[in-house]
N, C-alpha and C positions, 0 to 999 in steps of 0.2 A: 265425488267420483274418484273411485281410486285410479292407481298407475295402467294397471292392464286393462282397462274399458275403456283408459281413456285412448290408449294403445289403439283396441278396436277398433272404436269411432275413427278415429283418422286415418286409418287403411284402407276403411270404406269410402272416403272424400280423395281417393288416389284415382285419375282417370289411367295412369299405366300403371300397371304393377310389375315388379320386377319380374311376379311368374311367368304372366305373360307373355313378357318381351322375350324371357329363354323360353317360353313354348314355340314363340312364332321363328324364333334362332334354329329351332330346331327342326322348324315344319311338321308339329305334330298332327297338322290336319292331314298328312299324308300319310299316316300310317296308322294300321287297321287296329293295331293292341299294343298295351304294354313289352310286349314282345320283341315287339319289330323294332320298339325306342333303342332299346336295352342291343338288338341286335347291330344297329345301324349307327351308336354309340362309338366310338374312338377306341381302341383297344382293349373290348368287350374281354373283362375275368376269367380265364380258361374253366375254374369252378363251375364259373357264373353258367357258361355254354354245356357243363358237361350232365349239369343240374335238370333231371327228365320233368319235373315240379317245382315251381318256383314258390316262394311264400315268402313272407317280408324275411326271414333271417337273414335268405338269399339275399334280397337287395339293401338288406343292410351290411352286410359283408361288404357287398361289393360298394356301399356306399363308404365304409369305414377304410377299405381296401386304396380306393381314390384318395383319399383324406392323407391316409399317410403319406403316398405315394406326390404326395403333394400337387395332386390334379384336382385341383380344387374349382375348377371349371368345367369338367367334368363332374364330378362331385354333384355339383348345382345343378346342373343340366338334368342328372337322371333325378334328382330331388322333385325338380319340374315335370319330370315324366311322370312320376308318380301321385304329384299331386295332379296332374290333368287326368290323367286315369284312373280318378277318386280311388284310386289303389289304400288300403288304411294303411296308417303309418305309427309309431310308436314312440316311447319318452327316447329308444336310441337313437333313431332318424333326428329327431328334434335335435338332440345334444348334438351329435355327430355336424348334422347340415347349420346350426347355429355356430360353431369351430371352424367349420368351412368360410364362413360370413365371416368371422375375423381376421382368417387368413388372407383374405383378401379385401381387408376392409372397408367392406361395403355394410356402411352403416344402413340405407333403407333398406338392401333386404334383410337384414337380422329385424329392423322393426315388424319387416311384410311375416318374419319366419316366426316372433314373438304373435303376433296376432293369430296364426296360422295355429302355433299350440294351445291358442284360448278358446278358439273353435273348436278343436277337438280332444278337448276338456282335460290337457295337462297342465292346465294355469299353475294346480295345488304340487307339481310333482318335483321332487328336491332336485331331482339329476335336473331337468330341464330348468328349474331355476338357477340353479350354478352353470348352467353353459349359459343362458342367460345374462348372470351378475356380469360373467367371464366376458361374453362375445361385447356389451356394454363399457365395460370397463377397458380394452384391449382396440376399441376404435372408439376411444376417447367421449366417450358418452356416460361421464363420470355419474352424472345427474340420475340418469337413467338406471343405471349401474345400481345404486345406492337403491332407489325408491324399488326397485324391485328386489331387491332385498331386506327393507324394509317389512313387505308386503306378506313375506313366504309366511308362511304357518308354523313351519320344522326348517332349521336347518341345522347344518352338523357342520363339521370341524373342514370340512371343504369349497360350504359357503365362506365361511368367514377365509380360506385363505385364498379364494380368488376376490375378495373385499381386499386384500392386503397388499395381494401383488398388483392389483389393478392400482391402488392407492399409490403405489412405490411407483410403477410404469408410467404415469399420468404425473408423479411429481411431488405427489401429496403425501408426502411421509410425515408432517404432524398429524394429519388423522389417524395415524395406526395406536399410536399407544393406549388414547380414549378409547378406542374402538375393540383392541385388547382387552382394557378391564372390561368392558363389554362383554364380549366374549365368556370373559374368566366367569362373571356374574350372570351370565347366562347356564353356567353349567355344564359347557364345551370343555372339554378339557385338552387342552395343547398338545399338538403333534411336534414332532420333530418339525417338521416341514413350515408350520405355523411362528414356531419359535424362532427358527430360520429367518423368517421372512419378518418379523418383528424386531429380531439384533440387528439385522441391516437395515432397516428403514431408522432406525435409534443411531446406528452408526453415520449412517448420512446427516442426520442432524444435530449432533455431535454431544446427547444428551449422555453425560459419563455415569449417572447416578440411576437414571432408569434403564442406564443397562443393565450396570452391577446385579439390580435389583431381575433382568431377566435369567442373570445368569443366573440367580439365587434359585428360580424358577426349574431352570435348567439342571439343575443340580437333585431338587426337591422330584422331580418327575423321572429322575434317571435316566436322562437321555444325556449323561456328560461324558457319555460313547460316541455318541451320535457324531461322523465325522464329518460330517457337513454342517451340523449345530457348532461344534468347533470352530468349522472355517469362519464362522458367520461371528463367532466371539475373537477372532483372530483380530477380525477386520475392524469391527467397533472396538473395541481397543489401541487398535494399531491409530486410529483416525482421530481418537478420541487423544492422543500422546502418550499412553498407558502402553508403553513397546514392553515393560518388563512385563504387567499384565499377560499382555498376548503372547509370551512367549513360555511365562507357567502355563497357558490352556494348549498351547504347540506341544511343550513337551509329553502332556497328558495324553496326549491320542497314540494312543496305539496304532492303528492301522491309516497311516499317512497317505495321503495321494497328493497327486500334482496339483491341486487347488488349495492342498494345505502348506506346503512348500511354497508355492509362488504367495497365498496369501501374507505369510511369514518376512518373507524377500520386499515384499512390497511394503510393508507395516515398515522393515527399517529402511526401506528408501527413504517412504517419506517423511521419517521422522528423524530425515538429513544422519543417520550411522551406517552410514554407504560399506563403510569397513565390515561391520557387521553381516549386511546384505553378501559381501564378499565371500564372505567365512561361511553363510548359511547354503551360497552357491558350491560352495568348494565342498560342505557336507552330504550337502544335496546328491554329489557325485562317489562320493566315496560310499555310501547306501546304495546305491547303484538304480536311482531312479533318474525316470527318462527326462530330461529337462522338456520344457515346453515353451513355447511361443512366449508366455506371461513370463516365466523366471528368465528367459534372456534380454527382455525388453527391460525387464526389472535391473537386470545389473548393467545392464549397457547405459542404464540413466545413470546410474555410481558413478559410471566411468568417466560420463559427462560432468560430472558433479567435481569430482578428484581429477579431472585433467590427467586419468591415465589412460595415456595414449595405448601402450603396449598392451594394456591388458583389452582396449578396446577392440586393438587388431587379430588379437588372440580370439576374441570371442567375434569376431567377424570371418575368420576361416572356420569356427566351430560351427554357424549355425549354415554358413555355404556346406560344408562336408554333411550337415543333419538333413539338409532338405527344407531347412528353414529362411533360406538365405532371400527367399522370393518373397515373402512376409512383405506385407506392406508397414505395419506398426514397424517391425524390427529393422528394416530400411529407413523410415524414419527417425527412429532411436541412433542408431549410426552417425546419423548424418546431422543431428546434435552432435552426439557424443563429438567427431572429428571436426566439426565448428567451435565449440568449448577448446578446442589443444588445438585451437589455431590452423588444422591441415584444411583449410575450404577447396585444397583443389582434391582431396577424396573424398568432400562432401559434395562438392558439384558431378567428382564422377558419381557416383550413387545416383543423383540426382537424374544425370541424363541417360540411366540404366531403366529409372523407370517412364519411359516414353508410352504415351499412350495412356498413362491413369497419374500421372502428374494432376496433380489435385492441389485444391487452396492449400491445403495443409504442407504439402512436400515445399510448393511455393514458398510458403511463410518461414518453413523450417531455412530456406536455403537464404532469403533475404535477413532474417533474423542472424543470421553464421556470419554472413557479412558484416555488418551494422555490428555486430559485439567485435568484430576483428577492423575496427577502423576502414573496412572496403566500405565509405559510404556510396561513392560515384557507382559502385556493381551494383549494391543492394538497389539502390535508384531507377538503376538499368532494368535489373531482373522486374523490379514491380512493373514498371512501364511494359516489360513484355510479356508480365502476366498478363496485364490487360489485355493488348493485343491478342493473345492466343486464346481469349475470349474466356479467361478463366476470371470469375467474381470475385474481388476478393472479400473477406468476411473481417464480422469485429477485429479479432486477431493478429490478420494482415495489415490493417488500419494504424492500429495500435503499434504496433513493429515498425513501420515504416514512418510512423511521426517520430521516430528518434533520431530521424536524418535531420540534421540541422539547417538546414537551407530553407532560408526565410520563402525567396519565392516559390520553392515547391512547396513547401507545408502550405503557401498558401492556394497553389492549384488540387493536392490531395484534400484542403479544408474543402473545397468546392464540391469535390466528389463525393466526399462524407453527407456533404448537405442534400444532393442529388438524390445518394440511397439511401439517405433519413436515419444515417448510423450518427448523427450529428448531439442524438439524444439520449446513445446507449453509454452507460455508464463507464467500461473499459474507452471506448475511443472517444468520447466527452474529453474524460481525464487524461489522455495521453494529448488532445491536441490542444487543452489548456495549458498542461506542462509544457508544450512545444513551445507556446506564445509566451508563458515564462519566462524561459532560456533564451527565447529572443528580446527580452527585455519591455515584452509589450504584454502587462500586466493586465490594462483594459482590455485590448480584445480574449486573453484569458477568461477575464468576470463577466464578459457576456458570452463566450463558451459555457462555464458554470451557468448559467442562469436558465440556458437550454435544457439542460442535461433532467433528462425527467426524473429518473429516481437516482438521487445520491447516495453512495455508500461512503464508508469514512473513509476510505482511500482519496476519494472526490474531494471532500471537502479538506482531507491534512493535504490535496495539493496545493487548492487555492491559497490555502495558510501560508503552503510554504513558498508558493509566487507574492505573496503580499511583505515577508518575511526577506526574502532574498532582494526585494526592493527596496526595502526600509520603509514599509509604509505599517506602520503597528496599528494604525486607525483603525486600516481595511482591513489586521490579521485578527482587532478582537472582534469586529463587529461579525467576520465569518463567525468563528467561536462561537459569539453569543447565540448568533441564526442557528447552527448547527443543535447547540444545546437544547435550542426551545423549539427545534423539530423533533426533540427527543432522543436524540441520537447522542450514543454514551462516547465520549473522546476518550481514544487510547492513545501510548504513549508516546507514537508517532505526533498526534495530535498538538499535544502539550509539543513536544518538543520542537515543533513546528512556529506554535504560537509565541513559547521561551525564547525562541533564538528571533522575532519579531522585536521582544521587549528588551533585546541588547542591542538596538540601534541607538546612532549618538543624542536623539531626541525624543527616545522614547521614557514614558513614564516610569520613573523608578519605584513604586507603589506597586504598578500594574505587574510589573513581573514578581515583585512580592507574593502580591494574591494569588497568582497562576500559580508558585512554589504551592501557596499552602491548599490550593482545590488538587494539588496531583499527590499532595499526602492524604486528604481524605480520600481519595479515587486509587490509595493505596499504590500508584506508580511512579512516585518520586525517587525509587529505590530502579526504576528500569535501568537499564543505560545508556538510551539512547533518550531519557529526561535530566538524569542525573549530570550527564557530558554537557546539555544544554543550559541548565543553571550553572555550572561552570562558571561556560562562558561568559553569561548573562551577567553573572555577581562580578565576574572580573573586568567586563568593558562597562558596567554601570556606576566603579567605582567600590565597590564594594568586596576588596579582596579577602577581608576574611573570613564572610559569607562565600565568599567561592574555594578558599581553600576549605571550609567544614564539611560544607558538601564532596569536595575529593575527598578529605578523611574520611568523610564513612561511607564514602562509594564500596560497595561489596567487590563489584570487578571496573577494572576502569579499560578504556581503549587510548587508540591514538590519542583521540579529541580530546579528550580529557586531562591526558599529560601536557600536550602543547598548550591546552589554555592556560593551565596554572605555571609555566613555564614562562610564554607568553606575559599572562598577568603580571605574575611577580616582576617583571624584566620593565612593563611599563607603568607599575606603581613605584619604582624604583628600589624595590627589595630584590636587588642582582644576586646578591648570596643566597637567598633561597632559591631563587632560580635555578642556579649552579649546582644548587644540593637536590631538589626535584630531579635535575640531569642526570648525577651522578645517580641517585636512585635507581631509576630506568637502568642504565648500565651495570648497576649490581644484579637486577633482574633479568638480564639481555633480554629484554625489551626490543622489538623491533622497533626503528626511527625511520623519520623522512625524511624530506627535505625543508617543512616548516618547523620542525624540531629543532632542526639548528638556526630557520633564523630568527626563532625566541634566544636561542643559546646566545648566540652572538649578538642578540639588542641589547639582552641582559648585561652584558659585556659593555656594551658601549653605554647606556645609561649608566653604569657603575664605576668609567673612565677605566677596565680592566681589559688594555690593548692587549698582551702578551696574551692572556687566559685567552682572548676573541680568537686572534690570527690560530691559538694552538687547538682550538676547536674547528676551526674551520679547513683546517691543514688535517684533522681526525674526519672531519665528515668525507672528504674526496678519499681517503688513503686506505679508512678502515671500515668506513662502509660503504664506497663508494658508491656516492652519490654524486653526479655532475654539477656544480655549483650554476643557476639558473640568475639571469640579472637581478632579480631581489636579493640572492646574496651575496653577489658583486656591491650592490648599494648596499648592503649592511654593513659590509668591510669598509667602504668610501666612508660613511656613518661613522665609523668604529676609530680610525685615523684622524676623519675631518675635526672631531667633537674633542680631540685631543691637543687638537691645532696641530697635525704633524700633515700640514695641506699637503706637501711634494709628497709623502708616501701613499697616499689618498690617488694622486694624481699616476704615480707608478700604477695601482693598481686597474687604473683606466686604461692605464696604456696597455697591459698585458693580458686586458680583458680576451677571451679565443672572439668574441664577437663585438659588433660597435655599440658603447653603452648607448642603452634607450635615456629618454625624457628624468626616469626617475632616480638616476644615476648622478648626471650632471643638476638636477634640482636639489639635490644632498650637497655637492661641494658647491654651489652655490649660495646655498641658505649659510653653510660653513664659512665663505668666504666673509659674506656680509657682518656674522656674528667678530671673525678676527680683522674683519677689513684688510682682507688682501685685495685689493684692487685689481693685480693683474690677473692669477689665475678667477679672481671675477669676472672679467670683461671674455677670458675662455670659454668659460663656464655657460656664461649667458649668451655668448652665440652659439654655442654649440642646440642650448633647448631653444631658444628662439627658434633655430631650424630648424627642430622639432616638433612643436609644438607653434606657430607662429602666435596662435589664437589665447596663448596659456598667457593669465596677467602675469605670474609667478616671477618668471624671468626679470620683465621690463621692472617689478615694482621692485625686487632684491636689488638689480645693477644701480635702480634710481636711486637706492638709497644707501648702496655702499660708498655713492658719489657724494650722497646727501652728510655719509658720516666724515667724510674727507673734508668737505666744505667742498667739494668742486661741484656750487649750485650752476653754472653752467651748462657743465654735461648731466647732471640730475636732468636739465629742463629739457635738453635735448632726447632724452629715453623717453620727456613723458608728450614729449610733441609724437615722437615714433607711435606711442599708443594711442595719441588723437586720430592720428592720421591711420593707422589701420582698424581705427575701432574697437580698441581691447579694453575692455573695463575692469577696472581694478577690484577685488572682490573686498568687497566690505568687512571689517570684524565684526561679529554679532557674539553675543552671549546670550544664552539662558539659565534659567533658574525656574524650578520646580516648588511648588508653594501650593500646601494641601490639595495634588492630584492637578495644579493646573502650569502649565508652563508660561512663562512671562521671557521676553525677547528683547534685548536691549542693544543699542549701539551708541557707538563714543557720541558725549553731549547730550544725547537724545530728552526729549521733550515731551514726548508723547504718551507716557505715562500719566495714568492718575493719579498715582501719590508724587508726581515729580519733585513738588515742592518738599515732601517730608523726605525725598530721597537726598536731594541737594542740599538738603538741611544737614541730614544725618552725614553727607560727605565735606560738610563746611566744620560740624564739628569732630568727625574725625582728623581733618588736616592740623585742626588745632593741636588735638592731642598727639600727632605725630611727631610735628614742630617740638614740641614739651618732650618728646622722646630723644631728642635731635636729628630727626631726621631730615634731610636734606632732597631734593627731588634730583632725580640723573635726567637732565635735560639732553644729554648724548639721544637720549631713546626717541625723541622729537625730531623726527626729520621734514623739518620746514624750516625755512629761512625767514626767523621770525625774531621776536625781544624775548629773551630769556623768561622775561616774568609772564608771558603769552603762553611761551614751553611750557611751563609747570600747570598754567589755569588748561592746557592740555590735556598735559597727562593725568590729572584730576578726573579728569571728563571720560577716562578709557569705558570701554562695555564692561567690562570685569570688573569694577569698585563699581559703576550704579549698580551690577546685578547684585552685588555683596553689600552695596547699602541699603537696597531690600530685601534681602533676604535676613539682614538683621533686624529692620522693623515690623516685619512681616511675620515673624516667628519668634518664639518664645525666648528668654536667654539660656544658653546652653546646648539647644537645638543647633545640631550639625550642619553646614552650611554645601552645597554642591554645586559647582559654578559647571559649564560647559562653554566651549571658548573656539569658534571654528578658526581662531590661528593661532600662531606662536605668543604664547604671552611675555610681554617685555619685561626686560630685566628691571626696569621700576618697579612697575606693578607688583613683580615677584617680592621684590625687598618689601613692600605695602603690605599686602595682603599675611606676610609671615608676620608683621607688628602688628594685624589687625584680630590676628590668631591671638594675639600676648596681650592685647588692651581690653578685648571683647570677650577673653575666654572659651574662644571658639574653634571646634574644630572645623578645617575649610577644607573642599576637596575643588583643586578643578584641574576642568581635564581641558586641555590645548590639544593642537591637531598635532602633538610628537607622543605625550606620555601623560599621566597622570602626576598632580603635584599634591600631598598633604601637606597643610598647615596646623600646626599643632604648636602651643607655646610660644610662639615666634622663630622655629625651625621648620623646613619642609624637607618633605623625604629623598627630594632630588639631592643634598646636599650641595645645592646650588650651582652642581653640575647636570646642563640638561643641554 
C-alpha cells in the first residue's frame, strides 16, 4: 500500500477531525450559505464584499490574501467553510491551505488536508505535491516529507528544493549531496536556488572538496552572477578555512548586497582575522552601503576578540544613533565584547537595559563576563538569581558556571544538572568533569565521564587530561585505548593530553615512545601543542636529547616549549645550554614569564654559576618586570645554599616582601644538612616544623645534621618528637623499567624474585670496587652503629639493588635508568659513576633535585648537585 491510501485509511479511523472542530468553532450550522461564512468571517477582503459573483478565484484570493497577511487562522476557518459547503476547490486552495498547516504547525491537519487532496483526485498534481513534500518537511515529518516525494510521478526542480531545505531545516544536511546527484541524474537541472541551498547544507558539514566540485557546477551552468549563489560560496568556504577562497568569489560579484558584505565580515571572524573583518567593515562604508544588524554583530565579536575597547564603544554609539541600538543579538555582542576588556560594569549596565526579555542567553553572557574577570562571588550570585527569577538555565549556563571553583557549589550545581538530566549532555558532562579535575577528585570525574551518553573528543581529551594532571598514566592510556576502539580518531589535543600523562616520574618510558610514533603516523607530531608535549616528556623521562631533536625541528615553538628545554637542560645538568636556549629567546624577543626564569636560574644553580643566577634574576624584575613569586625566592635560597654561601641564602629570607613558605625554608635546610651548619639548621627546621607540622622532611634533615655532628642525643630527641606526633618518615624507593614493566625497590629489600642473583651481582660488584680502591663514606650512614655495619648499609641502598637488576636483567650495553624518590647520597653517587667505568654502562637516574648521567665513570652533575 503506498503512502497516500495509507494516508486515507487513517483519516477515516479519526473520530474528530480538524474540519470539523473549525466548522463547529464557527457555528456553521447557523448559517444558511457560503455567503454568510465568508460574511460573518473576521475582516472580510473589501474585493471579496465588492465581488457581485463569487467563484473559487474569489476565495482563493481571499484565501491567498489571509496567508500572507499572516492570518493563518483565518485562512483555515474559511478553508473549512468551503469544504462544508462541498463548495470545489483546486490544486491553489490545496497548496495555499497545506502553507497555511505549516505556518502553524499543525501537523494533523496537513495530514486531514493531504487526505482531503486524494479525494478529490489531486494526489498526481506537482504543485500540490511540493506544498506537500514542504508542509511535511517544515513540521518536522521528515518521514513523510520524503515518501511523498518518492511517490510523485513528475517532479521539477521545486520538488527537489523544498526536499533540500526541509533536509537543511530538520538538520539533515548529509542527505543533500546523494540526493543532489539524484537530482543531477534525474535530469533536473539546477537552479540558482537549488545550488544555493546545496553550498549551504555542504557548508554546514564542512565538506571542502564537494563543494569546490559545486562550485565547478556553478560556474559550468552560469549562475556565477547569481548573488545569492555567491553568498552561499562565501559562506562554505569561509566555514570550510578557505577565507582567501571566499574572498576571490566576494570580489567576483558585481552587484553586492548586505548578505554579501556581512557573509564576508563573518568568514573572517571566524576564521580568527578580526583585522581583516575590520578593514572589510571600514570598506563596507566607504561604498556607502547600509551596515546591517549581522555586519555589526560581526565586528563587535573582533572587538571582543582584540580587546578593543575603543573601537567597541565607537560602534556602540554607531548602532544607538542607526536604530540598531535595541537589537537583542547586538546587545548581546556588546556585552561580550565589554567583559573581554574587562569594563563588567557596562556590561551589567547593558544588562539591566534589557528588563523584561533578559533571557538564558543575556544571563550566561553576563555570568560568563564575570567568571573570565576573576568576579567569581558575582558570577555565583547572578546564577543563583537567575534561578530565582525563574529563568532555566540551559547546557550553556551550566557549562559557564562549573568554572567557578568552589568545591561545594559545584557540588550543589552537580545536583541540579542531574535533576534536569543535562548530567548526560556532552558540553556540561565535560565541563563538570573538568571541574572535579581541578578539584583533584579524579574518581568522581570518571564517573561523570561514564554518564556522559554520547562523547565527543573534547570529552574524552578531558578525562585524559584529568588522569594526566594526576599522574595516573594507567587510567590516561586505558582512556586512549577506549576512545580508539569506539572508533574515534584522536587529535592533537589528544596526544598531547596522553604525552604529558607519560612524563610522570613513574610512568613508562616505552609508553610515551609509542604515543611519539602513532602521532607521526596520525601525521600530528609536527602540531604544537603535541610537539611542546614530547618536549616535555623526553626531558623529565630522562631523555634530553630526544627532547632537544624534537625542539630542533619544531616548525614554531611557544612558551611551553622554550621553558621545557630550558628547564631540561638546567636539570640534566647541561647549565650552558640552558643559558644559550635563554639567550636565543632574547635574540628573538621572545616574550618570557615567570617560569622561564626559574629554568634560568636552576640552570645556574645546578652549574654552581652564582653571579650569572643573581644577574638574571635582578634582569627578570628590572627588564621585564615580572614580580619574583616564592619559587623564585627558593631558587635564589637554592642558588646561594648549593654554593655553601648559607648567610646570603639567609639575607635573602630575610628581605623576602613576604614570609617565606615551607619550600623555601626546606631548601636551606636540606643545604644546611649537606654543609652541616647546625645552627642556621635548628632555624630552618623550626621555622618548616610550623609550617608544615605533619611534613617528615624537617624532623628527618635536623635528625641527621645531629646524626652527622655525632650528637646522637639530640638525633634521638627529633625522632621521639616524630613518635609522639605521628609523623613517618617517608621511605626511599627506587624504580627501574625492564621490558615495559616497573620493578620497586627499597634499601635491603628482600622481596624480589631474583634477590638472590641481585645480592650476588652486588657481592661481586663490591669486590671489584675494592680492586678499584674504593673505599665506602660511612659519613652518609646516619645510625650509631660499627663502621663495618655503615658500609653492609650502604651496600643495601634502593639505587645499587635497582642497578644490580637492571644489569642482570638486560643485555650488556643496554642503558640503565634508575628513578629515586629522594636525594641520592654522596656514596652511592661515587658507586654508581665506578659502576658506569667497570660495566660499560650508561646509567641515568633521576633523584627528587635533578637528573645524574653516569657514563665512563663521570656524571653530568660534575658532582656538584
Amino acid at each position: 500500500m503506498n503512502f497516500s491510501r495509507t494516508i486515507l485509511l487513517n483519516q477515516t479511523l479519526l473520530h474528530k477531525s480538524l474540519l470539523g472542530s473549525h466548522s463547529q468553532s464557527l457555528n456553521i450550522r447557523h448559517f444558511s450559505s457560503l455567503k454568510e461564512i465568508c460574511y460573518h468571517s473576521q475582516s472580510v477582503h473589501h474585493l471579496f464584499d465588492k465581488s457581485p459573483r463569487r467563484d473559487l478565484s474569489d476565495y482563493n484570493h481571499l484565501l491567498f490574501d489571509y496567508s500572507r497577511g499572516n492570518r493563518n487562522k483565518e485562512a483555515l476557518n474559511l478553508f473549512v467553510g468551503l469544504h462544508s459547503c462541498d463548495f470545489p476547490i483546486d490544486e491553489s486552495t490545496l497548496s495555499c491551505v497545506l502553507k497555511v498547516c505549516h505556518c502553524l504547525f499543525d501537523q494533523v491537519g496537513g495530514k486531514q488536508v493531504h487526505c482531503e487532496s486524494i479525494k478529490s483526485g489531486f494526489e498526481a498534481n506537482l504543485s500540490v505535491g511540493n506544498s506537500l513534500i514542504d508542509m511535511y518537511m517544515k513540521t518536522e515529518c521528515v518521514g513523510d516529507g520524503r515518501r511523498v516525494f518518492d511517490e510523485m510521478g513528475f517532479r521539477n526542480f521545486e520538488s527537489w528544493i523544498a526536499l533540500f531545505t526541509g533536509y537543511v531545516k530538520n538538520g539533515l544536511n548529509d542527505l543533500i549531496p546523494d540526493s543532489f546527484c539524484q537530482m543531477f541524474a534525474s535530469g533536473v537541472k539546477p537552479n540558482p536556488l537549488t545550488l544555493a541551498t546545496v553550498i549551504g547544507a555542504v557548508a554546514n558539514r564542512g565538506l571542502v572538496e564537494e563543494g569546490s566540485q559545486f562550485h565547478t557546477l556553478v560556474v559550468k551552468n552560469g549562475y556565477e552572477s547569481s548573488t545569492f549563489v555567491c553568498n552561499s560560496l562565501i559562506n562554505m568556504y569561509s566555514k570550510s578555512g578557505l577565507i582567501n577562497d571566499a574572498r576571490v568569489v566576494f570580489d567576483s560579484v558585481e552587484n553586492k548586497e548586505a548578505v554579501t558584505w556581512n557573509s564576508m565580515i563573518a568568514g573572517y571572524v571566524t576564521n580568527g582575522l578580526d583585522l581583516e573583518a575590520f578593514k572589510m567593515f571600514h570598506w563596507m562604508s566607504v561604498v556607502g552601503e547600509k551596515f546591517t544588524q549581522p555586519a555589526f554583530a560581526s565586528v563587535i565579536k573582533s572587538c571582543a576578540k582584540l580587546k578593543e575597547l575603543g573601537f567597541a564603544k565607537q560602534l556602540h554609539c554607531w548602532v544607538s544613533k542607526s536604530g540598531l541600538g535595541f537589537d537583542h543579538n547586538i546587545k548581546i555582542a556588546l556585552m561580550v565584547a565589554y567583559s573581554k576588556c574587562s569594563e563588567m560594569d557596562d556590561a551589567s549596565k547593558i544588562f539591566s537595559t534589557m528588563k523584561g526579555v533578559q533571557n538564558v542567553v543575556t544571563w550566561t553572557a553576563l555570568i560568563s563576563g564575570y567568571l573570565q574577570n576573576g568576579v567569581t562571588e558575582r558570577a555565583v550570585d547572578l546564577f543563583c538569581r537567575m534561578s530565582r527569577d525563574g529563568v532555566r538555565p540551559n547546557h550553556f549556563t551550566y557549562s559557564t558556571i562549573l568554572m567557578a571553583h568552589y568545591p561545594m557549589f559545584i557540588l550543589q550545581v552537580h545536583g541540579q544538572v542531574v535533576k534536569t538530566n543535562y548530567e548526560i549532555s556532552s558540553t556540561v558532562g565535560t565541563s563538570l568533569l573538568d571541574a572535579y579535575v581541578k578539584m583533584g577528585n579524579v574518581k568522581e570525574a570518571a564517573k561523570v565521564f561514564e554518564l556522559i551518553d554520547e562523547k565527543d573528543i573534547v570529552t574524552w581529551s578531558a578525562m585524559l587530561t584529568g588522569y594526566a594532571q594526576m599522574g595516573e598514566m594507567d587510567g590516561a592510556v586505558q582512556i586512549f585505548l577506549q576512545l580508539v576502539k569506539e572508533g574515534i580518531r584522536p587529535n592533537e589535543f589528544t596526544f598531547s593530553s596522553v604525552i604529558h600523562a607519560c612524563a610522570g616520574t613513574l610512568a613508562s618510558v616505552e609508553q610515551g615512545k609509542q604515543f611519539h610514533g602513532l602521532t607521526i603516523k596520525s601525521r600530528l607530531n609536527n602540531a604544537l601543542c603535541v610537539s611542546s608535549a614530547l618536549v616535555t616528556m623526553y626531558a623529565k623521562r630522562g631523555n634530553i636529547e630526544s627532547a632537544n631533536e624534537v625542539f630542533t625541528r619544531q616548525r614554531d615553538r611557544d612558551l611551553i616549549s622554550w621553558n621545557s628545554m630550558i628547564s631540561g637542560f638546567a636539570q640534566h645538568g647541561q647549565g650552558k645550554k640552558a643559558l644559550q636556549i635563554f639567550e636565543d629567546m632574547r635574540k628573538q624577543k621572545l616574550e618570557m614569564d615567570g617560569i622561564t626564569f626559574i629554568g634560568v636560574i636552576s640552570a645556574c644553580t645546578h652549574a654552581g654559576l652564582v653571579d650569572e643566577g643573581q644577574r638574571y634574576f635582578d634582569m627578570m624584575i628590572r627588564d621585564h618586570h615580572i614580580n619574583p613569586t616564592m619559587e623564585h625566592f627558593s631558587c635564589m635560597v637554592d642558588l646561594y645554599s648549593r654554593a655553601g654561601m648559607l648567610e646570603k641564602a639567609m639575607d635573602i629570607i630575610n628581605e623576602m616582601p613576604f614570609p617565606a613558605g615551607a619550600t623555601v625554608w626546606r631548601t636551606l635546610l636540606s643545604a644546611c644538612h649537606v654543609r652541616r651548619n647546625l645552627e642556621l639548621g635548628k632555624i630552618a627546621a623550626e621555622k618548616l616544623i610550623s609550617l608544615q607540622p605533619e611534613d617528615s622532611a624537617a624532623y628527618v634533615l635536623m635528625s641527621n645534621i645531629y646524626a652527622a655532628s655525632g650528637n646522637w642525643q639530640e638525633r634521638a630527641v627529633v625522632r621521639k618528637l616524630m613518635d609522639e606526633r605521628k609523623v613517618k618518615k617517608e621511605a626511599g624507593y627506587s624504580w627501574i623499567e625492564v621490558r615495559n614493566k616497573t620493578y620497586s625497590f627499597v634499601a635491603g629489600d628482600l622481596s624480589h624474585p631474583m634477590a638472590e642473583q641481585i645480592y650476588s651481582k652486588l657481592e661481586e660488584l663490591s669486590i671489584r670496587l675494592k680492586d678499584m680502591g674504593y673505599q665506602p663514606d660511612t659519613n652518609y650512614v646516619l645510625h650509631d652503629v660499627e663502621e663495618e655495619h655503615k658500609a653492609a648499609i650502604l651496600s643495601q641502598h634502593s639505587e645499587r639493588l635497582a642497578i644490580a637488576f637492571g644489569l642482570i636483567a638486560t643485555p650488556p650495553g643496554t642503558p640503565i635508568q634508575i628513578v629515586k624518590n629522594l636525594r641520592v647520597c654522596g656514596d652511592c653517587h661515587n658507586v654508581i659513576k665506578l659502576i658506569s667505568l667497570i660495566e660499560e654502562r650508561y646509567i641515568v637516574v633521576r633523584d627528587s633535585n635533578r637528573f645524574h648521567h653516569f657514563k665512563n665513570g663521570v656524571c653530568s652533575c660534575g658532582d656538584y648537585w
